[in-house]
C-alpha positions in Angstrom: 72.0 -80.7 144.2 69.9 -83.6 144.1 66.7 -84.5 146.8 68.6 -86.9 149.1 71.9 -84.7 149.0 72.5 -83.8 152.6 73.0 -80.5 154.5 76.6 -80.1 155.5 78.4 -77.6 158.0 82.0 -77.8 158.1 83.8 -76.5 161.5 87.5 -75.4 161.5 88.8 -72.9 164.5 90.8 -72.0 162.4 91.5 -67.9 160.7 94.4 -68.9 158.7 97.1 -71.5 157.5 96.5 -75.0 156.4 94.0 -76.0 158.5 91.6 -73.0 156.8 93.1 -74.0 153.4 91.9 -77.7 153.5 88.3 -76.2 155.1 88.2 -74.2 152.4 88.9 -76.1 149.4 86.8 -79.0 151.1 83.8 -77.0 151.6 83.9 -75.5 148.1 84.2 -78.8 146.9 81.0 -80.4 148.6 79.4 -77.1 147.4 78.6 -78.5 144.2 76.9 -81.3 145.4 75.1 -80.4 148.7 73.9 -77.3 151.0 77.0 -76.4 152.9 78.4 -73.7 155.1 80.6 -73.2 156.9 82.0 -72.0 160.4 85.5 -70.5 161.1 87.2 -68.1 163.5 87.3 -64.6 163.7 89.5 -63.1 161.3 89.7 -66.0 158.6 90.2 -65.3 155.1 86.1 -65.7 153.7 87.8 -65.4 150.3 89.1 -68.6 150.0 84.9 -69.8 150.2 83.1 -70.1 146.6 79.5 -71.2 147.1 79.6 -71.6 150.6 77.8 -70.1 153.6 80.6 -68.9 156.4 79.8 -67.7 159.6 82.3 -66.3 161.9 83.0 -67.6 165.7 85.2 -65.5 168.3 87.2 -68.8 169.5 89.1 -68.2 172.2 92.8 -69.4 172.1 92.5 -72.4 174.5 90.0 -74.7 176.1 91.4 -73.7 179.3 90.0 -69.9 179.1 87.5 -71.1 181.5 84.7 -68.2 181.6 81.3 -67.1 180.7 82.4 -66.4 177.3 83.5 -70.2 176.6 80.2 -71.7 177.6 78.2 -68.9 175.6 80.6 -70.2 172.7 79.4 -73.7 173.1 76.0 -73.0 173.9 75.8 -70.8 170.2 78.2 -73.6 168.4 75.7 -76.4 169.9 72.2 -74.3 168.8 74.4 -73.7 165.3 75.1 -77.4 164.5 71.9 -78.9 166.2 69.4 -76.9 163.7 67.3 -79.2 162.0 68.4 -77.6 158.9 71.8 -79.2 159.4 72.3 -83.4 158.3 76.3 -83.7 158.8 78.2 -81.5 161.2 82.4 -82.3 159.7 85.1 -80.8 162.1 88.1 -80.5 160.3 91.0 -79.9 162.7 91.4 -81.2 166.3 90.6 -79.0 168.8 89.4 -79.1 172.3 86.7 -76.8 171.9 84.4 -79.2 169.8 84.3 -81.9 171.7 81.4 -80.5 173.8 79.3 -79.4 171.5 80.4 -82.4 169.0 79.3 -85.3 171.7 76.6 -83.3 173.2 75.0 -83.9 168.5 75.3 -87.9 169.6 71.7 -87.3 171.3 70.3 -85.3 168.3 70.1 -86.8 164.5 73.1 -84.6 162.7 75.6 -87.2 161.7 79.1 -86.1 163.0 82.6 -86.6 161.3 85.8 -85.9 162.6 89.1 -85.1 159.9 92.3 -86.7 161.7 95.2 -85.3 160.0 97.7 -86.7 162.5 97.2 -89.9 164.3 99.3 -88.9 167.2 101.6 -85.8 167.9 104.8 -85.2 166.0 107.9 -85.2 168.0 108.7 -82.3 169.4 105.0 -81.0 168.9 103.5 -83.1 171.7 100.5 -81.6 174.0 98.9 -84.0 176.2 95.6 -82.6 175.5 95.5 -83.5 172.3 95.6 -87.1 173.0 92.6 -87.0 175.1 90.7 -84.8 172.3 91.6 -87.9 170.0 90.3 -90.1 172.0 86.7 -88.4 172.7 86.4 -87.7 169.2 87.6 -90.8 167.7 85.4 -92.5 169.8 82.7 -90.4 169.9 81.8 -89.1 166.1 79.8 -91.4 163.2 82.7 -91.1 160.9 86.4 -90.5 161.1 88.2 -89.6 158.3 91.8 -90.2 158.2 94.2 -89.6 154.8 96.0 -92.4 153.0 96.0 -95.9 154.1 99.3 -95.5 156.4 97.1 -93.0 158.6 94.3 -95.9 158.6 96.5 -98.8 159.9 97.6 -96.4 162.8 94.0 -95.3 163.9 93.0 -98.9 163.7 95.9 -99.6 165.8 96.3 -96.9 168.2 92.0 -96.5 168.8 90.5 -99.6 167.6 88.5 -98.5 165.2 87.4 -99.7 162.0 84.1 -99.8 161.0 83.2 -95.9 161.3 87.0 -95.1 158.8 86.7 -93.7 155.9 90.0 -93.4 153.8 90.4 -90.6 151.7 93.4 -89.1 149.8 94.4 -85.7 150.9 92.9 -83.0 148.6 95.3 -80.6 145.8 95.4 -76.9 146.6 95.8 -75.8 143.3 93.8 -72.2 144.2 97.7 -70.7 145.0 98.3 -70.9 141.2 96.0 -68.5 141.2 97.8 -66.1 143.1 100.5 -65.0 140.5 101.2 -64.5 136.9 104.0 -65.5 135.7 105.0 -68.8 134.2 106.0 -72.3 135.7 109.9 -71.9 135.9 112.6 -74.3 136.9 115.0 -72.2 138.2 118.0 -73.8 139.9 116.6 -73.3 143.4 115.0 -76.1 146.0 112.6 -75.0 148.6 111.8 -76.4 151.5 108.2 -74.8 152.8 106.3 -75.4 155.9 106.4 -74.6 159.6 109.5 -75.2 161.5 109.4 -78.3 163.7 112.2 -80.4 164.9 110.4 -83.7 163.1 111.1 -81.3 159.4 114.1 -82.2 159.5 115.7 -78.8 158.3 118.9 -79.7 160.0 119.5 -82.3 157.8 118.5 -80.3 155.2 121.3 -77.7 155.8 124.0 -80.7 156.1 123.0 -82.2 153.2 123.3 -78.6 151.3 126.8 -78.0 152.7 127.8 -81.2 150.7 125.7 -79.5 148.0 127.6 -76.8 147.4 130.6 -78.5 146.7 130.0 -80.1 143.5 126.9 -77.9 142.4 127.7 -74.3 141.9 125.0 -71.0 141.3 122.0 -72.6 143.0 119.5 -71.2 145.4 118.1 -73.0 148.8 115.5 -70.9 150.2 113.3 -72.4 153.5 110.5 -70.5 154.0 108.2 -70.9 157.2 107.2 -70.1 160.6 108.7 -71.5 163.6 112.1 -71.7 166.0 114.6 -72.3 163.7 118.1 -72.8 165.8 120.8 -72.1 162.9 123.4 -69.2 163.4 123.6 -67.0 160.3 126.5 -67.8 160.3 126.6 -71.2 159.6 124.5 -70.6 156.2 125.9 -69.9 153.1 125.3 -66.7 151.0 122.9 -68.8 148.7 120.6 -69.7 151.5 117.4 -67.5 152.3 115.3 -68.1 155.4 112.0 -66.6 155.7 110.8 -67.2 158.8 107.3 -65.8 158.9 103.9 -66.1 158.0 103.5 -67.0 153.8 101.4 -64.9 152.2 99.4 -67.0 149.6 101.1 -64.8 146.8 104.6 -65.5 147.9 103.3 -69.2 148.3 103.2 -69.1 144.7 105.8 -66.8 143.7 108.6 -69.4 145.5 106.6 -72.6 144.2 106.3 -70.5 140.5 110.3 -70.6 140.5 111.6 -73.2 142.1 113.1 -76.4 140.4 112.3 -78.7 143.6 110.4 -78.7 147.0 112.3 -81.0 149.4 110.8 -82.6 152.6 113.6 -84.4 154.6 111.1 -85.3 157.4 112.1 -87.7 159.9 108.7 -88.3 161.0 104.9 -88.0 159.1 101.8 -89.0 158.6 101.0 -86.9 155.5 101.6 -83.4 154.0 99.5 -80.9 152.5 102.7 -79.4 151.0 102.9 -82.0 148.4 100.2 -81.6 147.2 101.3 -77.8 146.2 104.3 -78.6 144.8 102.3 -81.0 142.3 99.7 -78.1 141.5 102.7 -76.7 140.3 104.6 -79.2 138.5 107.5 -79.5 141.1 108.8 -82.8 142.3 109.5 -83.4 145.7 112.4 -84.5 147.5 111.4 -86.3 150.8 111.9 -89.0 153.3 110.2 -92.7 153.3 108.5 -91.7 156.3 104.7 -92.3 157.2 102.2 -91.8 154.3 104.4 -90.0 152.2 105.6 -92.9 150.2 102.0 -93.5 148.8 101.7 -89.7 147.3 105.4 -89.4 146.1 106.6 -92.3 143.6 110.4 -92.9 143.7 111.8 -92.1 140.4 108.7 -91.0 138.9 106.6 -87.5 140.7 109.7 -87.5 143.0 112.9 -89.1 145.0 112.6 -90.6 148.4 115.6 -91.2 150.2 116.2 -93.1 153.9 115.9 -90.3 156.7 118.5 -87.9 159.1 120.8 -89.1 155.8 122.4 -85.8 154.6 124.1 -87.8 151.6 121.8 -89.9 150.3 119.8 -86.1 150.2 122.3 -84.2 148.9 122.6 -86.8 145.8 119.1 -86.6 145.4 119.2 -82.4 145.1 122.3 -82.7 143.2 120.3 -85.2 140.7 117.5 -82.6 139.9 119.2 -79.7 140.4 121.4 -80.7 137.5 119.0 -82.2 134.8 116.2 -79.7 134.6 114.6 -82.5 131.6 114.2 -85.0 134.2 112.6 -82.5 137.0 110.3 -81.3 134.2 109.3 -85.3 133.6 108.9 -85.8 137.4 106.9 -82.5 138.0 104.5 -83.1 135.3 103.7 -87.0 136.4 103.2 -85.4 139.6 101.3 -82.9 138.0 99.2 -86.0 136.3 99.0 -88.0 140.1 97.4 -84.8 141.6 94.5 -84.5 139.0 94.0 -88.6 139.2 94.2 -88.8 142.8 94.3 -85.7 144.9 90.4 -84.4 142.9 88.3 -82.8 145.5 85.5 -84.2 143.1 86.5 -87.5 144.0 87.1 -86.7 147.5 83.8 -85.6 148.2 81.9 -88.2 146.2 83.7 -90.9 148.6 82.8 -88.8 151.7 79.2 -88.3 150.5 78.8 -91.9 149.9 81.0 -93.3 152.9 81.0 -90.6 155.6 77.8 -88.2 155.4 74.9 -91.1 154.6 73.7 -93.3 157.2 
């Protein structure tokens, strides 16, 4: 680390899923280029850390478990991130639990940054509280770092702000190849992976296969998850699997391993750390021209993106590749090629450390 290479302390509530896998792989990243730990909750895999510092915080489930035990939280979070040892203090995942101790840094010198994955609540996912968190933090932190120029014209919209965004691409989790053996396969299967939400748009997903299955024959759909998922068993074919249930990172890359290609019929987004999977492993992805997503998945080249709630135009799209494993091979490895250009956590990091952490 060089002299002037500042002292960072990443903050994610967080003991598992996404939000710990994008800490994780962030933190490890600015590792080789600054003093960084990191602070997560209870329970969190410290694995997924190389060359980081973790300390562990008993975070209670809610802002609204009003108690001694949430002001003792603060108070140690708030003694934690004001040390003078500490120069940037990046949260990583909106919750109401830093925004005291987060504003309460504006009267100290630690520079404070604020991830915004989503710019506002996706349908169906909407907790008013999460709006006012936005707005406090938005407002309230140095830098706010949003992914993909689509998330940037909505935050300048929606909060007004400009002159503290930094624009950064979402980050590759390549560490799940890591988690099995075998080979990259194509076999004839799609997968759709993620948690269950009504904006996923599985139920077009399922229409779409139904006109599937007539024209392609001995093929796999498997939609693997966590979630409400309203579909009667019997309204799914015999080569459909559901597995609705947390995804262990080796069965993460067990079903990306195998699949031929990871489809995302959306109807709503802003971005998705699942694409960024699918091209660690090669995959193309099926998904919607929704939000960001057209700027990390190139119709016809890492991918095909077809109009939204259009089971057709989808089922074409899963008929293409599920029949021409030569051309899904092409599309996973430019995808493959997009991730290492653009999705680098060494490039990442370099544009935070230059745009986000120095004054």
């Amino acid at each position: 680390m060089g002299e002037n290479d500042p002292s960072v302390t990443v903050v994610a509530p967080s003991d598992g899923g996404g939000m710990l896998h994008y800490c994780s792989q962030l933190a490890n990243a600015l590792s080789r280029k600054a003093d960084v730990s990191a602070i997560v909750d209870e329970g969190a895999d410290e694995s997924l850390f190389s060359g980081v510092a973790v300390d562990t915080m008993d975070f209670p489930g809610s802002v609204f478990e009003f108690g001694p035990d949430l002001f003792a939280l603060w108070a140690r979070l708030y003694r934690r991130l004001s040390d003078e040892s500490v120069d940037v203090v990046h949260a990583t995942v909106l919750n109401p639990l830093l925004v005291p101790p987060l504003l309460a840094l504006r009267r100290q010198p630690q520079r404070t940054v604020f991830t915004l994955h989503d710019v506002s609540d996706h349908p169906g996912a909407e907790k008013y509280h999460n709006e006012i968190t936005r707005q406090l933090l938005v407002r309230g932190v140095d830098r706010v770092v949003v992914h993909g120029e689509y998330n940037a014209r909505q935050c300048r919209q929606r909060y007004g702000v400009d002159g503290t965004l930094v624009t950064i691409d979402h980050g590759a989790y390549s560490f799940f190849t890591d988690y099995c053996d075998g080979p990259i396969r194509y076999d004839r299967e799609l997968l759709f992976f993620g948690r269950f939400r009504p904006y996923k748009g599985i139920e077009t997903l399922l229409e779409a296969d139904r006109l599937v299955s007539d024209v392609v024959d001995d093929y796999r759909l498997t939609i693997a998850g966590d979630g409400r998922l309203d579909v009667p068993e019997d309204d799914l074919g015999d080569h459909v699997t559901i597995i609705n249930e947390y995804v262990p990172n080796e069965t993460v890359c067990e079903l990306f391993s195998r699949c031929r290609a990871v489809v995302l019929p959306y109807t709503e987004a802003s971005q998705s750390g699942i694409v960024p999977i699918a091209y660690s492993f090669r995959k193309p992805v099926i998904t919607t021209t929704v939000g960001g997503l057209p700027e990390v998945v190139m119709d016809g080249r890492t991918g095909l993106s077809v109009n939204p709630q259009d089971p057709a135009e989808l089922a074409t799209a899963c008929t293409k590749l599920l029949e021409n494993e030569t051309t899904t091979e092409e599309m996973g490895n430019k995808g493959h090629k997009f991730k290492n250009n653009h999705m680098s956590w060494e490039g990442i990091t370099d544009t935070l450390l230059a745009e986000g952490y120095r004054s």
